[in-house]
N, C-alpha and C positions, 0 to 999 in steps of 0.2 A: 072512450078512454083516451090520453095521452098517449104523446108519444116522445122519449126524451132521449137524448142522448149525452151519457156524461162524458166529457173529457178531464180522465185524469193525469194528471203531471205531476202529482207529489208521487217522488222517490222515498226510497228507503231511509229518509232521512228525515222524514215528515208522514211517519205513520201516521197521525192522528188524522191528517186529512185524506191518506190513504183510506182510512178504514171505515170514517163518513163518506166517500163518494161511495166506492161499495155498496155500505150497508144502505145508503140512499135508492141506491140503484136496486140492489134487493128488493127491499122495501116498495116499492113503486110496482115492480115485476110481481110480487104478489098479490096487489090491489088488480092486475089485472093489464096494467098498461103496460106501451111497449117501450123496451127498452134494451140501449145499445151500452157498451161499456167501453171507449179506446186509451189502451195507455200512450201517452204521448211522454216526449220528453228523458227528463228521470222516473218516471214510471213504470218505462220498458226493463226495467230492470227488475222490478220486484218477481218475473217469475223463475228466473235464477235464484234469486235471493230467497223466498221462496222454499225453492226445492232443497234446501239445507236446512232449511227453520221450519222444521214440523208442526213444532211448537206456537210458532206466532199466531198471533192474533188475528189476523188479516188470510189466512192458509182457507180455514173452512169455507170461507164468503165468496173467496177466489177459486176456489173447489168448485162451491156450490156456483158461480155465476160458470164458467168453464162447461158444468156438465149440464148446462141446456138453459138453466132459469133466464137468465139474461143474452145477450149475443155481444162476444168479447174479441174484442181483437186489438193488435198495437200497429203504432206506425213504424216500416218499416227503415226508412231515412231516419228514427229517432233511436230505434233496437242499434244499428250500426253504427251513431255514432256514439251511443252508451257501453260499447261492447256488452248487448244482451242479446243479440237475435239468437243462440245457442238457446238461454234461458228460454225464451219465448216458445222455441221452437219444440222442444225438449218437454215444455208443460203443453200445449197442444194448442196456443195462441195464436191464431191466424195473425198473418204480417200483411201490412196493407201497403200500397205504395211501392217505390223502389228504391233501396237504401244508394245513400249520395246522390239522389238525384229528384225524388218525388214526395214528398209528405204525406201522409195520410193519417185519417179520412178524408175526404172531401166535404172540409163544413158549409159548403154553398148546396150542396146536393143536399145532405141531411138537411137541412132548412127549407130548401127547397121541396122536400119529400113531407113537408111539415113536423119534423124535430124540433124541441124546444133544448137547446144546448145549455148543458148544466157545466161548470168548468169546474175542478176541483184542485188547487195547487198548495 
């Protein structure tokens, strides 16, 4: 099996590509392969956003990726300059990195570790 890791940075502003990297990443994680999920960017925002929109689209997939299906986490130099780390924090998204100073993930490593980087913006 693969092994993929998506990077997404569509914000709240660009659901549509939100809700394909997701369901991609779902999608993959039930055939069996492995897979990581980082919000980068405006993406660290959707789990604040999120937590007010019951309703959205994008809630169940992020649910379901969160309680185990996939491994999710954001960056946390991207949460702090998005003002989301609360949001992140708050839906139970591991923070990677160290906000103003470090980026995360580490895409040399995940490649390194044989990931195949899928980008979503």
């Amino acid at each position: 099996m693969g092994k993929y890791a998506v990077l997404l940075s569509a914000g709240p502003d660009r659901t549509g590509s939100a809700l394909n990297g997701v369901e991609y990443a779902l999608r993959l994680a039930d055939d069996g392969h492995d897979v990581r999920v980082y919000l980068d960017g405006r993406a660290t925002r959707w789990p604040g956003e999120l937590a007010t929109r019951a309703d959205h689209p994008l809630r169940d997939n992020l649910d379901r990726a969160v309680a185990g299906d996939v491994e999710i986490a954001a960056c946390a130099f991207c949460a702090a300059a998005f003002n989301a780390t609360s949001g992140c924090r708050t839906e139970g998204i591991p923070l990677l990195g160290t906000a103003g100073e470090e980026h995360g993930p580490d895409v040399a490593a995940l490649v390194d570790d044989g990931y195949e980087l899928l980008t979503m913006s």
